[in-house]
matplotlib code that plots the C-alpha trace (Angstrom):
import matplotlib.pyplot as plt

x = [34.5, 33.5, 33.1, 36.2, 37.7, 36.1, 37.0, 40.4, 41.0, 40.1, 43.1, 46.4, 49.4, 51.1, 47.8, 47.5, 50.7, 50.1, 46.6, 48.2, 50.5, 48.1, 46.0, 48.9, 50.0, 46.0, 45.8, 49.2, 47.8, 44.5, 45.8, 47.9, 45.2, 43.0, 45.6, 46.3, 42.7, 41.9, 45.2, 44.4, 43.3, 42.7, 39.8, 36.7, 33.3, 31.7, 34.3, 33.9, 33.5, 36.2, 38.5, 35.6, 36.6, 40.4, 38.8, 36.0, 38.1, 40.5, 37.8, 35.9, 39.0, 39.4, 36.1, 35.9, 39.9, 39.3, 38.8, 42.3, 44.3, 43.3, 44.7, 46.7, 45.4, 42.0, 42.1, 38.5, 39.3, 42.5, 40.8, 37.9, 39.6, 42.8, 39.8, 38.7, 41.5, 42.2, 39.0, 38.9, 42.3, 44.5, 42.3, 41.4, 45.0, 45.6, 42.3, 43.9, 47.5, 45.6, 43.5, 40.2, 40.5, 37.7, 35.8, 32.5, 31.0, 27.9, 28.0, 25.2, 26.9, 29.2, 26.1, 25.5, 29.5, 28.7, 25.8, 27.8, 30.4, 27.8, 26.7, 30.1, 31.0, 27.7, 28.4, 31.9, 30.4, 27.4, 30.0, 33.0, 30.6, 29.3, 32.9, 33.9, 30.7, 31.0, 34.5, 35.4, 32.8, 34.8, 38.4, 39.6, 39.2, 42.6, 42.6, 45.6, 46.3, 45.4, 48.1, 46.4, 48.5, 45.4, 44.4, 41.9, 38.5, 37.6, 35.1, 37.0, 39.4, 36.9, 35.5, 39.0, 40.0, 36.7, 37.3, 40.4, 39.2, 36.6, 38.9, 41.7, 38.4, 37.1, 40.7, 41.4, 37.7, 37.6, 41.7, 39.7, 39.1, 42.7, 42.2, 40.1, 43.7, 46.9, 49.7, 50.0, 53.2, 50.6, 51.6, 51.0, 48.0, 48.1, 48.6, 45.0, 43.3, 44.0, 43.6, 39.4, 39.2, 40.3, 37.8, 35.1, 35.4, 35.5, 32.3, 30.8, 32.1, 31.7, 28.7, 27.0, 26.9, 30.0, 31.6, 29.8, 30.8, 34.8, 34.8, 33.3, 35.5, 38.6, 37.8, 37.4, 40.7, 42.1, 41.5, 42.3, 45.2, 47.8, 46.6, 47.2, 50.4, 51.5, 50.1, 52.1, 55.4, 54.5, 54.2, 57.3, 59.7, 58.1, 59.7, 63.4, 63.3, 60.8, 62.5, 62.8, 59.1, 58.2, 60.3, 58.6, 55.3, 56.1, 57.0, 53.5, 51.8, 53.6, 52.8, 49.0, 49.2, 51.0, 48.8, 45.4, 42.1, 40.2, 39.0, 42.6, 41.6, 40.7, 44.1, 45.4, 42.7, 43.3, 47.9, 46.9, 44.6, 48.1, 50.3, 47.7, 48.3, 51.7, 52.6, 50.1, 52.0, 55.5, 55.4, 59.4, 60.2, 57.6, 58.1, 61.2, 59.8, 56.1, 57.3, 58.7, 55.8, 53.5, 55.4, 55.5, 51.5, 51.1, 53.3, 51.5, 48.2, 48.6, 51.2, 48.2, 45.8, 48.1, 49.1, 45.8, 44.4, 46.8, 47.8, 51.6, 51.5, 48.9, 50.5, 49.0, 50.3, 49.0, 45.4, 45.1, 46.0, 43.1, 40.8, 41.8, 41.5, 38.1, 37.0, 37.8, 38.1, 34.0, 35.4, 33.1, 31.9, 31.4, 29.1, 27.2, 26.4, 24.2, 22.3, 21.0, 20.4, 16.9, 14.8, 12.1, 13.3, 10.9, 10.9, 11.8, 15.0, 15.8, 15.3, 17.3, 19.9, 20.1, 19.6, 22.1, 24.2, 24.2, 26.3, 24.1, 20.6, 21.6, 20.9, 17.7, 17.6, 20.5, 18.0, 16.6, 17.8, 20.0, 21.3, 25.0, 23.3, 21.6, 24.5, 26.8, 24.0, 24.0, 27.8, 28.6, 25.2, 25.0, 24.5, 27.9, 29.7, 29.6, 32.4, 32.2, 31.1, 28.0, 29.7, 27.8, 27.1, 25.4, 23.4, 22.5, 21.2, 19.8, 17.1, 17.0, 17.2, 20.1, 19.5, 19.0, 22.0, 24.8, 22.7, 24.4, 28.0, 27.0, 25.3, 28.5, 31.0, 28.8, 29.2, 32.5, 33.2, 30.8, 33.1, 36.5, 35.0, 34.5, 37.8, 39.2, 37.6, 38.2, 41.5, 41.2, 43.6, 41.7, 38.5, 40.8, 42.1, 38.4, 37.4, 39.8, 39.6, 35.2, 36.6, 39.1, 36.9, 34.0, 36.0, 36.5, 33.3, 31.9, 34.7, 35.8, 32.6, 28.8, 26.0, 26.1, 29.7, 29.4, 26.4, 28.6, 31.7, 29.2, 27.9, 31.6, 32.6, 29.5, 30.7, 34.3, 33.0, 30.7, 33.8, 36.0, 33.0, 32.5, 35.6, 35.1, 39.3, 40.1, 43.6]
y = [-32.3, -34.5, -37.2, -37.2, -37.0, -40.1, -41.6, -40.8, -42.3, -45.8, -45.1, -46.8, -44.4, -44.4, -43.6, -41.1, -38.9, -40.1, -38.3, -35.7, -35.3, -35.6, -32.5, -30.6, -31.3, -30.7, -26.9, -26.1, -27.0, -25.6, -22.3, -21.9, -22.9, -20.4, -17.5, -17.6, -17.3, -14.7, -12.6, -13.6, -10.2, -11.9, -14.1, -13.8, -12.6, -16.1, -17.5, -15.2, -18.0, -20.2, -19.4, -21.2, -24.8, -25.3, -23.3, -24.9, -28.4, -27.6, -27.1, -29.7, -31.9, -30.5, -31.1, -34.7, -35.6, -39.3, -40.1, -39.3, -41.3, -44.5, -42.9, -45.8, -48.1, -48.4, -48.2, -46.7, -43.5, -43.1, -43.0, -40.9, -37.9, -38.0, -37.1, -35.0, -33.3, -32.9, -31.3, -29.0, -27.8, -29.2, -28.2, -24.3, -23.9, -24.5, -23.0, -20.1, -20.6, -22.1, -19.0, -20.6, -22.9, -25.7, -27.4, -25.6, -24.1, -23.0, -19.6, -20.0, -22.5, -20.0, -18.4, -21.0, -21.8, -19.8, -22.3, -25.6, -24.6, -24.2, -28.0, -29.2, -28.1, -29.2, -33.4, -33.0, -32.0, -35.1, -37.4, -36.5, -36.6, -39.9, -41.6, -40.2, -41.5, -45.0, -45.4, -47.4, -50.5, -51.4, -50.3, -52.6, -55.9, -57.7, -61.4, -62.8, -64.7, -68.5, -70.3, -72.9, -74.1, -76.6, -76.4, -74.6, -76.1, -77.7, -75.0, -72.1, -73.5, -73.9, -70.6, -68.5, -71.4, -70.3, -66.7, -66.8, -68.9, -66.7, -63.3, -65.4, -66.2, -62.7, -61.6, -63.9, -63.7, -59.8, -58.3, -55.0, -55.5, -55.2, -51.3, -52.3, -53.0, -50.3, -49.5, -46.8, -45.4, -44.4, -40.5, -38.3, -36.6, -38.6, -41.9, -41.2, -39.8, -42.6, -45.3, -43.7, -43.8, -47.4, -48.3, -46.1, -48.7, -51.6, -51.2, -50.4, -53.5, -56.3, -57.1, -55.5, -58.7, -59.9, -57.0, -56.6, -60.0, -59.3, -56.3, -58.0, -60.9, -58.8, -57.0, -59.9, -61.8, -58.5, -59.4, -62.8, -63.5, -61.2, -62.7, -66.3, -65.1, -63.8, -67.3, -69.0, -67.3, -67.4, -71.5, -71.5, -69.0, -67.6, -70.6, -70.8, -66.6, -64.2, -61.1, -62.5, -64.0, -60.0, -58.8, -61.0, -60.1, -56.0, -57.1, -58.7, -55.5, -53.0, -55.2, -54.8, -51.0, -50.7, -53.1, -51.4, -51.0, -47.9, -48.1, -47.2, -46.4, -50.5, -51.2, -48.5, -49.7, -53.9, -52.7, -51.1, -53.8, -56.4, -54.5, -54.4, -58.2, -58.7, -56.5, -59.0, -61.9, -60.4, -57.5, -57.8, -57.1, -54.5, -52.5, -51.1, -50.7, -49.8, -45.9, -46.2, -48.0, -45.2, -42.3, -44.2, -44.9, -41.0, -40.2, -42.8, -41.7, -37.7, -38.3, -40.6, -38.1, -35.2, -37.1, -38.7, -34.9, -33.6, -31.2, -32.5, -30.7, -27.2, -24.1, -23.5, -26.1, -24.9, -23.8, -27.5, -29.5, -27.2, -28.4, -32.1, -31.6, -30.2, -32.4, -35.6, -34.6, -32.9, -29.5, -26.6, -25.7, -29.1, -29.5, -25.7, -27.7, -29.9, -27.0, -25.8, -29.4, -29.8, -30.8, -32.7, -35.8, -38.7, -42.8, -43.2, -41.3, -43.2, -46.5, -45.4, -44.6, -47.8, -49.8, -47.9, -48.9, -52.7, -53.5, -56.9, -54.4, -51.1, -51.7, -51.7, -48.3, -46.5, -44.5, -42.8, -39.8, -40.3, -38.0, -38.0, -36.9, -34.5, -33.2, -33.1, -31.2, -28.7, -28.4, -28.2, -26.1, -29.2, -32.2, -33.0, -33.9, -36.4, -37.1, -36.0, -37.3, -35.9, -35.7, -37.8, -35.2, -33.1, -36.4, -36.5, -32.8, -33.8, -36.8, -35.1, -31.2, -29.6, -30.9, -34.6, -34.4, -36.1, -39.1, -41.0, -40.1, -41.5, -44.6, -44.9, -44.4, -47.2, -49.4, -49.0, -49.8, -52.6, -53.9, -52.9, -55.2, -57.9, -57.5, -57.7, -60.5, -62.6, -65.1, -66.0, -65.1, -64.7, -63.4, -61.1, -59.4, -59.5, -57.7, -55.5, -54.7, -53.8, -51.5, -49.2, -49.0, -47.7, -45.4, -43.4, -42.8, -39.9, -37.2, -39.7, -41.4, -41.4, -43.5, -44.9, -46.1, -47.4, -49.9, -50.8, -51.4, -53.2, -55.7, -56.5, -56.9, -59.0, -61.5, -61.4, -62.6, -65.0, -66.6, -66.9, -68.6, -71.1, -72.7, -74.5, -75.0, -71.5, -70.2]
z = [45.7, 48.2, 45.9, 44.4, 48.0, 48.8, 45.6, 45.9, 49.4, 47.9, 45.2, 45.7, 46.0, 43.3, 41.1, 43.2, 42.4, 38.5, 38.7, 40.6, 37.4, 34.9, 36.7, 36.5, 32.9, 32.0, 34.2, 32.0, 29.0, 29.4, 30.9, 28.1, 25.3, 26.6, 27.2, 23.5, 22.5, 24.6, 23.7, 19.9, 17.6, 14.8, 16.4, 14.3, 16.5, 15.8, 17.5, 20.5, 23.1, 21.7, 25.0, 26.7, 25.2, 27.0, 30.4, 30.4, 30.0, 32.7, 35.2, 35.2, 35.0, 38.3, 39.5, 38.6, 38.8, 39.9, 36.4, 35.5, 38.3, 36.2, 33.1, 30.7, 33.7, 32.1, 28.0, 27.8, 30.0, 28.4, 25.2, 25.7, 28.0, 24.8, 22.5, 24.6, 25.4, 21.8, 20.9, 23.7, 24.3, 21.0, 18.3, 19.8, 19.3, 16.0, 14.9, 15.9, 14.5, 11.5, 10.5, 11.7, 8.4, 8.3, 5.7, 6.3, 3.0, 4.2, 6.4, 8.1, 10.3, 11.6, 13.3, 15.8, 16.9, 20.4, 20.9, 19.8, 22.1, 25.2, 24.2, 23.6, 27.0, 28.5, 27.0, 28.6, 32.2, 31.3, 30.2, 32.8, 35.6, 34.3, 33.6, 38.1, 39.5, 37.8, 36.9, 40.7, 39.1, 36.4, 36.7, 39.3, 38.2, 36.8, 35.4, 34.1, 30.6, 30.8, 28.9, 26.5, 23.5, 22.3, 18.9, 17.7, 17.2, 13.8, 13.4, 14.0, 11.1, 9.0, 9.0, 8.9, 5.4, 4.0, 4.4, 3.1, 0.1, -0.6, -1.1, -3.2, -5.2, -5.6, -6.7, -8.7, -10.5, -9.9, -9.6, -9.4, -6.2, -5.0, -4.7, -1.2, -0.1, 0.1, 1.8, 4.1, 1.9, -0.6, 0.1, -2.8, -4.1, -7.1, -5.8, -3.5, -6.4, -9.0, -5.8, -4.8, -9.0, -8.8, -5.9, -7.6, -11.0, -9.0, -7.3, -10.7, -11.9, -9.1, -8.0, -5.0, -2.9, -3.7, -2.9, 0.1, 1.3, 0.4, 2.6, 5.6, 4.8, 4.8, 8.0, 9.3, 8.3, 9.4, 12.9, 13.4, 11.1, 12.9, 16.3, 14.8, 13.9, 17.1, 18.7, 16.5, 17.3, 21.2, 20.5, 18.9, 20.9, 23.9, 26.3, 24.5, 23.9, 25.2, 23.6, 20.1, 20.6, 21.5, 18.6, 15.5, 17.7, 16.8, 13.2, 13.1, 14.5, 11.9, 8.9, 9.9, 10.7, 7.1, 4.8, 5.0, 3.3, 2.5, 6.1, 7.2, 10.9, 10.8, 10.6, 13.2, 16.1, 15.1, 15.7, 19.4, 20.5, 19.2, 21.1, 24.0, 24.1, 23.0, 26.0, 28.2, 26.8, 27.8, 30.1, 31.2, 27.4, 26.3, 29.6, 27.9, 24.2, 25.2, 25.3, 21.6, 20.5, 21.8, 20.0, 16.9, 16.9, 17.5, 15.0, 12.5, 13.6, 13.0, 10.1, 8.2, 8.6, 7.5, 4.4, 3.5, 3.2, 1.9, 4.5, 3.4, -0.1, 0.8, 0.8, 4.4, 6.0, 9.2, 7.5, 6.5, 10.1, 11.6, 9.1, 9.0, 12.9, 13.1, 10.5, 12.6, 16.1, 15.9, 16.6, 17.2, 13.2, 12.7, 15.8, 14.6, 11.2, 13.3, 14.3, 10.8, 9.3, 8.0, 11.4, 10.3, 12.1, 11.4, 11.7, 8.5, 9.2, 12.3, 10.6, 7.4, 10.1, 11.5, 8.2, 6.0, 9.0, 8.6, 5.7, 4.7, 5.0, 3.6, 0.0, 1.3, 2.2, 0.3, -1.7, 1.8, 3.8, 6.3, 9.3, 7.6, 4.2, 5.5, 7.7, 4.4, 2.9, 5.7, 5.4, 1.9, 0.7, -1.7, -2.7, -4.5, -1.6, 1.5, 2.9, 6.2, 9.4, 11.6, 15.2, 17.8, 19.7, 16.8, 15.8, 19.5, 18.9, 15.9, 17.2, 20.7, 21.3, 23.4, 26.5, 25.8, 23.2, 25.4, 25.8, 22.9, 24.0, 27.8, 26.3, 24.3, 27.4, 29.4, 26.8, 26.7, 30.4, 30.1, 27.3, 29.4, 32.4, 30.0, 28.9, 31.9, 33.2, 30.2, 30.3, 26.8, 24.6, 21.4, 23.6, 25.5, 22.1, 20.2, 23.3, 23.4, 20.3, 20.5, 23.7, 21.4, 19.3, 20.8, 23.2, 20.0, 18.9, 21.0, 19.8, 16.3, 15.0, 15.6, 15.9, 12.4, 11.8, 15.5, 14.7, 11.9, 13.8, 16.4, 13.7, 12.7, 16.4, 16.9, 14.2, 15.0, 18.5, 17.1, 15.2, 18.3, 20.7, 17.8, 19.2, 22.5, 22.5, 21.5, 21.7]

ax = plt.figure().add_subplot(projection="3d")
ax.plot(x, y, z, "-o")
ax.set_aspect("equal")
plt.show()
């Protein structure tokens, strides 16, 4: 406690009485969490230590409380402890009102919940400890937009025209391809199931390079046309009418959270890192609409992933949240799967890992084991399905043992405050949002993602930076 005492006294005031808040609101809920568990008859013996989870949370919020009186000052804490607050303390809850429903097929997962509790709480003391002793280096540093209104560098044109080209090209050869792209109105069960039939034809029917290089392409356009946009419209109105250059700004960010790809949470993390800027670009307008904004992504967020499984049209509505929940948030079944995966961990799963990672390599190792096939294995009893994600921490578990486990979710977390510094240091525009952008994401993959979909997301991020240095007169 001394620690955080001494942290604390270097804190201005008014974080101060918001961490003071945010303890408050975090003893409530995780008081209140565990009360129901514990009062809970209907609680399955496997899930004995499931009370441990919102406690467990609460307390060593307490312990390291530091970390939360830069929460929505720095975006890589207020991701991470959100996550983590919603596996620990949100999705224990509706486990419970939800019958215990996940997507777990194969019982013998259920024998090892009480141990993936003990390391689920064991990464959250690692990584919370981690986040309070380092937290003061990166959290401080504020660098203000540098106005530039030169245009763009030859190159940088270039490469965005050629993009573009290239996708009109592939539609226009290949019009299968347009099921890559949707709308996030796509609702019903049979609109999903004829739009993954559509997807599954095309890439039957286009060739696997081409195709290949139309996704990347796509995520790519993804995130610099809406930023070009919004640069535009900043040109044009920000000087005559900063609330009507804020307004078309929002228009910009809901068009990109609507149009999507299959990769739908793409689109979600490109609209946050928009509004991120736009509120940089006029903070006397968004002040006011920032609130809005926030209760509309949460709404988006949770209501996409109710409606994309279907949780809108079950007969346990309830039953079906808990397993969308635990599917996406790494809740405590899906972390026991890690435990009965076959452990015969070799190179040649490491490198098919890492290979089957990088979109341009991995049809040179599609044919090999990886840890997500092998977890889907361990899930489902089968081979038919693969659809869901290892956690982190279980692929940590996996390659490591319990006690080294955690040391991909803290190699994750220092990346991402390495990133956040970046961030804030830059006074690009275009290299402000790119960065931004590479920080959200990776603040969701310890509780959202793993090592797998993060090297992917790195490789993207890594060109998308590429393709904003090539211009020397950036925007």
């Amino acid at each position: 406690m001394n620690l955080v005492n001494n942290n604390l006294n270097k804190i201005p005031n008014d974080m101060i009485k918001k961490f003071i808040v945010m303890i408050f609101i975090i003893i409530i809920a995780s008081t209140i969490s565990t009360l129901l568990l514990v009062f809970d008859k209907k609680v399955p013996s496997y899930y004995s230590l499931l009370p441990i989870l919102p406690c467990s949370f609460g307390l060593i919020s307490c312990i390291f409380a530091n970390i939360y009186s830069l929460f929505l000052k720095s975006i890589s804490i207020t991701i991470i402890t959100s996550t983590y607050f919603i596996r620990f303390v949100v999705i224990p809850i509706f486990l419970s009102i939800g019958g215990y429903s996940t997507k777990v097929i194969n019982i013998d997962a259920y024998s090892y919940i009480e141990s993936a509790i003990l390391l689920m709480v064991f990464e959250l003391f690692i990584v919370y400890g981690y986040l309070s002793f380092n937290v003061g280096k990166y959290s401080y540093i504020r660098n203000d937009l540098v106005e530039n209104n030169t245009k763009s560098s030859l190159s940088f044109r270039f490469i965005i025209i050629s993009l573009f080209l290239y996708v009109v090209f592939v539609l226009i050869k290949y019009p299968e391809e347009l099921s890559y792209l949707g709308l996030f109105t796509q609702f019903s069960e049979a609109d999903r199931i004829l739009s993954a039939k559509n997807r599954l034809y095309a890439v039957q029917i286009v060739p696997g390079v081409i195709d290949t290089f139309f996704t990347i392409f796509i995520s790519i356009l993804q995130v610099f046309i809406p930023i070009l946009c919004i640069k535009f419209i900043q040109k044009m109105y920000s000087k005559k009418n900063q609330k009507k250059a804020a307004n078309l700004s929002i228009i910009v960010v809901l068009c990109t959270a609507v149009v999507m790809t299959t990769e739908k949470a793409h689109s979600v993390t490109i609209a946050v890192s928009l509004f991120l800027i736009i509120y940089k670009l006029y903070p006397s307008v968004m002040k006011k609409r920032a609130p809005y904004f926030i209760i509309i992504m949460i709404l988006f967020v949770f209501g996409g992933l109710i409606f994309k499984a279907g949780a809108n049209q079950s007969e346990n509505f309830l039953a079906s949240v808990s397993t969308i929940l635990n599917a996406y948030f790494s809740g405590p079944i899906n972390t026991a799967v890690s435990f009965i995966m076959r452990n015969d961990i070799t190179l040649n799963i490491v490198f098919s890992d890492l290979g089957n990672s990088i979109p341009l390599l991995k049809y040179l190792f599609q044919d090999l084991n990886t840890s997500p096939k092998l977890f889907n294995l361990a899930l489902y009893g089968n081979t038919d399905n693969s659809d869901q994600i290892i956690p982190l921490l279980g692929q940590g578990y996996f390659y490591f043992g319990f006690f080294i486990a955690p040391i991909l979710s803290i190699i994750v977390v220092k990346l991402a405050l390495f990133v956040e510094r970046l961030a804030h240091l830059e006074k690009n525009l275009l290299n402000k949002y790119i960065y931004i952008h590479a920080l959200l994401v990776i603040s969701l993959v310890p509780v959202l993602y793993n090592l797998n979909i993060m090297i992917n997301l790195l490789f993207l991020l890594a060109i998308n930076i590429f393709i904003a240095k090539c211009s020397k007169k950036n925007i």
